[in-house]
MDTraj code that builds the backbone (N, CA, C; nanometers):
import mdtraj as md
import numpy as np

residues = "UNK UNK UNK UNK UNK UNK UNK UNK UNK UNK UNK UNK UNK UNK UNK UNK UNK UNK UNK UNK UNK UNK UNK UNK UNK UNK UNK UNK UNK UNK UNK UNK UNK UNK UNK UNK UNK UNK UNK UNK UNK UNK UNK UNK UNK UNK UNK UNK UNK UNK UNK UNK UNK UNK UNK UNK UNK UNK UNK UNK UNK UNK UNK UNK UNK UNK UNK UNK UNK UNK UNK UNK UNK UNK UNK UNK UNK UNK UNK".split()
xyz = np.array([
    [0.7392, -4.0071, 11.6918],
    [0.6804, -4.1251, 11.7442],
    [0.5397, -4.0862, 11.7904],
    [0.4506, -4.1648, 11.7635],
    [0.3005, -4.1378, 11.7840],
    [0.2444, -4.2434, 11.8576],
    [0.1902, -4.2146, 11.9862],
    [0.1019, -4.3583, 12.0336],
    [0.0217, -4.3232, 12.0972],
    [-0.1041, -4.4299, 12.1182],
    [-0.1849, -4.4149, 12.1659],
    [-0.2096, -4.3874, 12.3322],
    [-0.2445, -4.2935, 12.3927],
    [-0.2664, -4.3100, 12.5590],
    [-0.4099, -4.3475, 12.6188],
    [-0.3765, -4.5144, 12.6995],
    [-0.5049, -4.5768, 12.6654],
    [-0.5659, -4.5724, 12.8226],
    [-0.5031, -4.4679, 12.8805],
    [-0.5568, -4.4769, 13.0142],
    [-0.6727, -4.3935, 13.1068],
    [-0.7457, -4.4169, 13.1372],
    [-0.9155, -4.3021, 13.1274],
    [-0.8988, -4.2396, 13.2582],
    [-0.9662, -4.1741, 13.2961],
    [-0.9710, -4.0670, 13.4352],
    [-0.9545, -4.1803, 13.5413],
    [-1.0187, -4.2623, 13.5095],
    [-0.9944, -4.3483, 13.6524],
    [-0.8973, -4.4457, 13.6575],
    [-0.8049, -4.4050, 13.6025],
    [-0.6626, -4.4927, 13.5638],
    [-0.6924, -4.6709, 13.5228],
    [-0.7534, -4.6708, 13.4597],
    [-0.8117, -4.7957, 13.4398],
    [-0.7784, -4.7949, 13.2298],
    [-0.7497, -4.8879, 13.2374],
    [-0.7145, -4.9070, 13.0786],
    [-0.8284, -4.9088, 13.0102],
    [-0.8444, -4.8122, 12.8875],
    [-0.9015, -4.8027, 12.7793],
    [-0.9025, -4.8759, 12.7069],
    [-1.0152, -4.9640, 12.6284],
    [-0.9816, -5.0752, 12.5150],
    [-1.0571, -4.9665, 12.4016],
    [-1.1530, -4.8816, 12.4121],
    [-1.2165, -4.8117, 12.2894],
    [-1.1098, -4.7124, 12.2399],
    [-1.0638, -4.7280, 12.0966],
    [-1.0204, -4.5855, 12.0702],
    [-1.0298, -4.4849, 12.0585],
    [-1.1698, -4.5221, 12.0776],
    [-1.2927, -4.3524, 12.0536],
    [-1.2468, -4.2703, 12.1662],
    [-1.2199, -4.3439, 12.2803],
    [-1.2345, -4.3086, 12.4275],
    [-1.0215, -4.2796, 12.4756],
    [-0.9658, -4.2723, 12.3771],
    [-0.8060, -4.2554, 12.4307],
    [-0.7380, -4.1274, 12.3844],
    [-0.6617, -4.1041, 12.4094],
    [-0.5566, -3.9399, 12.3392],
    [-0.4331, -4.0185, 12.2725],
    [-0.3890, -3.9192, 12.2191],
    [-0.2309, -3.9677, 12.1415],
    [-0.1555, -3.8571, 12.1732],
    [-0.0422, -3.9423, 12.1908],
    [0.1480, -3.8719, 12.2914],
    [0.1733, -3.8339, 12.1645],
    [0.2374, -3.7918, 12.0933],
    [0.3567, -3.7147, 11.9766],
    [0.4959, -3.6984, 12.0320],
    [0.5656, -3.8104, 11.9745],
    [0.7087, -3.7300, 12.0863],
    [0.7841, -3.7053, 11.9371],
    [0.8273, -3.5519, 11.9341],
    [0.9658, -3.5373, 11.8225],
    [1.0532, -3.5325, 11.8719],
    [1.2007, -3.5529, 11.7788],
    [1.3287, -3.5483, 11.8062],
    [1.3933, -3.4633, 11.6747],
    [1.4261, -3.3871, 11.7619],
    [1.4883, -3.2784, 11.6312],
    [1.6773, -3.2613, 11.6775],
    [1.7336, -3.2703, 11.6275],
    [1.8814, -3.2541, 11.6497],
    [1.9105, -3.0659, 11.5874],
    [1.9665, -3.0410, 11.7111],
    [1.9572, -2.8973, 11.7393],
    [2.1256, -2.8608, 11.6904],
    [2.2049, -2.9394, 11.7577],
    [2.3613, -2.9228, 11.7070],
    [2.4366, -3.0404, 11.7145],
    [2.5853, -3.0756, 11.7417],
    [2.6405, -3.1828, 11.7587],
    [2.6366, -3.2253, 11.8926],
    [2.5450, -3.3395, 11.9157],
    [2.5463, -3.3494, 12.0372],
    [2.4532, -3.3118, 12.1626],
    [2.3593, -3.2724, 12.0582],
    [2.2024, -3.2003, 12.1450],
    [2.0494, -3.2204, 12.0725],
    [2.0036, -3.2673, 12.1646],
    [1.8550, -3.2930, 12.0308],
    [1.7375, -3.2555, 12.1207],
    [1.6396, -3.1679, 12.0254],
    [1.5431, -3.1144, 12.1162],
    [1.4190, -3.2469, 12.0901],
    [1.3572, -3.2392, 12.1935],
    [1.2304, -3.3415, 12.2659],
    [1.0777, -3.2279, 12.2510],
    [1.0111, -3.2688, 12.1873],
    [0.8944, -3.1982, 12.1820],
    [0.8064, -3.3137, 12.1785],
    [0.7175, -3.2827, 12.2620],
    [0.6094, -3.3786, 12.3543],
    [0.4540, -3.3077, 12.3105],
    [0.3877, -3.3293, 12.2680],
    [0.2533, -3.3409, 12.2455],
    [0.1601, -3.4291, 12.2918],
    [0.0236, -3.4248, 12.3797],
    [-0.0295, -3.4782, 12.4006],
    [-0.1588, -3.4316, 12.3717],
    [-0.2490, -3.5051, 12.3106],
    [-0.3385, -3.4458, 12.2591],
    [-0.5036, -3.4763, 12.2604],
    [-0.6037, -3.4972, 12.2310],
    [-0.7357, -3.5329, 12.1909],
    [-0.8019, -3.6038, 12.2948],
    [-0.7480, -3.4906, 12.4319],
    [-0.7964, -3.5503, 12.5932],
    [-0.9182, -3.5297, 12.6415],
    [-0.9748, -3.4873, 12.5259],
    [-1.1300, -3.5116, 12.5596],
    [-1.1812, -3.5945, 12.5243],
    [-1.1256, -3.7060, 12.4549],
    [-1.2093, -3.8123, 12.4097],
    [-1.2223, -3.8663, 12.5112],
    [-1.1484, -3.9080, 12.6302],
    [-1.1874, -3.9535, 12.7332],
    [-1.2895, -3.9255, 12.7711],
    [-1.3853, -3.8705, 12.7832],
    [-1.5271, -3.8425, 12.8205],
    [-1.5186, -3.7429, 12.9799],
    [-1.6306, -3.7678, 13.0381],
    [-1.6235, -3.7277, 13.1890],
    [-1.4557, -3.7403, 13.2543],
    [-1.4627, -3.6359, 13.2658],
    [-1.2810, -3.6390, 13.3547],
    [-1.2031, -3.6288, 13.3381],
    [-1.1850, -3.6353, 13.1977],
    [-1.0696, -3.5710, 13.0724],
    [-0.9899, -3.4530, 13.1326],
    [-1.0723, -3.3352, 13.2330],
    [-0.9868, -3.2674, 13.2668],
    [-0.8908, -3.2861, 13.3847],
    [-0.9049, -3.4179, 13.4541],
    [-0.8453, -3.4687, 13.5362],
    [-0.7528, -3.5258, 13.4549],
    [-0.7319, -3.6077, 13.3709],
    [-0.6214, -3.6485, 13.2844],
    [-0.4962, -3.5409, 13.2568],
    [-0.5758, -3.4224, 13.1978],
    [-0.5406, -3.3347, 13.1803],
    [-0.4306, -3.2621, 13.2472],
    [-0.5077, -3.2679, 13.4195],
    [-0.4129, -3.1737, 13.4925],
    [-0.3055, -3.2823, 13.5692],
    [-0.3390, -3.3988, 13.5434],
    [-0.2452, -3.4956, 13.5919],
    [-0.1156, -3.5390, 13.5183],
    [-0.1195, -3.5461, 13.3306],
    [-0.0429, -3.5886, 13.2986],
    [0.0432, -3.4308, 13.2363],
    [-0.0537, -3.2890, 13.2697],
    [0.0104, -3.1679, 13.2660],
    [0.1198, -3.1102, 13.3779],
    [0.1294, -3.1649, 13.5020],
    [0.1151, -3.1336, 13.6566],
    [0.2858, -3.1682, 13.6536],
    [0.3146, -3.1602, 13.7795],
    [0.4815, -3.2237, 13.7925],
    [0.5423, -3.3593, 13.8086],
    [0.3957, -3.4158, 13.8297],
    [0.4669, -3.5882, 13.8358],
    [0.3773, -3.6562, 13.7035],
    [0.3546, -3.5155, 13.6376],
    [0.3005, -3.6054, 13.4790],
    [0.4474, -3.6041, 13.4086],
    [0.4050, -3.5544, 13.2427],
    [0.5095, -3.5260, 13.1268],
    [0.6175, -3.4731, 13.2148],
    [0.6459, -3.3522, 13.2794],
    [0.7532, -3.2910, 13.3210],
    [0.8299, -3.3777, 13.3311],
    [0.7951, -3.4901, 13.4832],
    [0.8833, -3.5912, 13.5327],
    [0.9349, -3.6948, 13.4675],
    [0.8349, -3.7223, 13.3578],
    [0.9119, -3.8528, 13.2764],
    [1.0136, -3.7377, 13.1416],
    [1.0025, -3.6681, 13.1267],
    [1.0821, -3.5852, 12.9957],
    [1.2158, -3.5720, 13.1236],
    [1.2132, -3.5376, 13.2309],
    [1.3262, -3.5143, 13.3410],
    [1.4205, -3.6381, 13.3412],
    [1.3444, -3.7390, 13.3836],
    [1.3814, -3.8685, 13.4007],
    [1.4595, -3.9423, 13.2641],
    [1.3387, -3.9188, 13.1558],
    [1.4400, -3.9102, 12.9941],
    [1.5414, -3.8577, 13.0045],
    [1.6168, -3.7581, 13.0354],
    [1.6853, -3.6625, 13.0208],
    [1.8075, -3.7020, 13.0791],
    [1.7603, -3.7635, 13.2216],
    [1.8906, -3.7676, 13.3260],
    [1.9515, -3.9328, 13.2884],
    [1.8734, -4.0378, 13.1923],
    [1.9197, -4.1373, 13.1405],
    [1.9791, -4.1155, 13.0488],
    [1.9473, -4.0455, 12.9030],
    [2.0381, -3.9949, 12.7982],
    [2.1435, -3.9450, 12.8430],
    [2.1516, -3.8382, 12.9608],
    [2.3145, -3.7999, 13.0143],
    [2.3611, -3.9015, 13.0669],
    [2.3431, -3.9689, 13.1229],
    [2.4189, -4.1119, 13.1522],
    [2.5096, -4.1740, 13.0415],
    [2.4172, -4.1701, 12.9468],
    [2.4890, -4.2403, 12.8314],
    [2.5571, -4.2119, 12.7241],
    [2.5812, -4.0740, 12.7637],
    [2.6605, -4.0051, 12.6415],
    [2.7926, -3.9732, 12.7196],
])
top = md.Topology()
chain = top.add_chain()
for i, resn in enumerate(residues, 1):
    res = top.add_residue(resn, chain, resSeq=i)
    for name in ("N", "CA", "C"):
        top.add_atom(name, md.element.get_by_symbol(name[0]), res)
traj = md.Trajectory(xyz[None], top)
């Protein structure tokens, strides 16, 4: 799954695409009953000025970590 992340250093929505990154999420099935999650986020400099704030925010523990956690603890719910 590939999408666009349209949100800029100052958490304010992006309408240029010049100016956004793209998420990559894979799903690979590892055995019966287990599937690995590989998360890519990528081309965070297009954001311009502050990109490395994006960076360490959606890198950090209440970025990706917490929502792949949060994924995680809903899929066990439901299996």
């Amino acid at each position: 799954m590939l999408f666009s992340w349209d949100i800029g250093p100052t958490w304010q929505v992006e309408s240029d695409p010049g100016k956004t990154s793209e998420v990559e999420v894979r799903f690979t099935a590892e055995s019966d009953g287990r599937t690995r999650v590989d998360l890519e986020h990528r081309h965070l400099e297009r954001h311009g000025a502050g990109w490395r704030s994006v960076a360490d925010g959606v890198d950090g523990q209440a970025g990706w970590p917490l929502y792949l956690k949060r994924y995680h603890d809903v899929v066990a719910e439901e299996a």
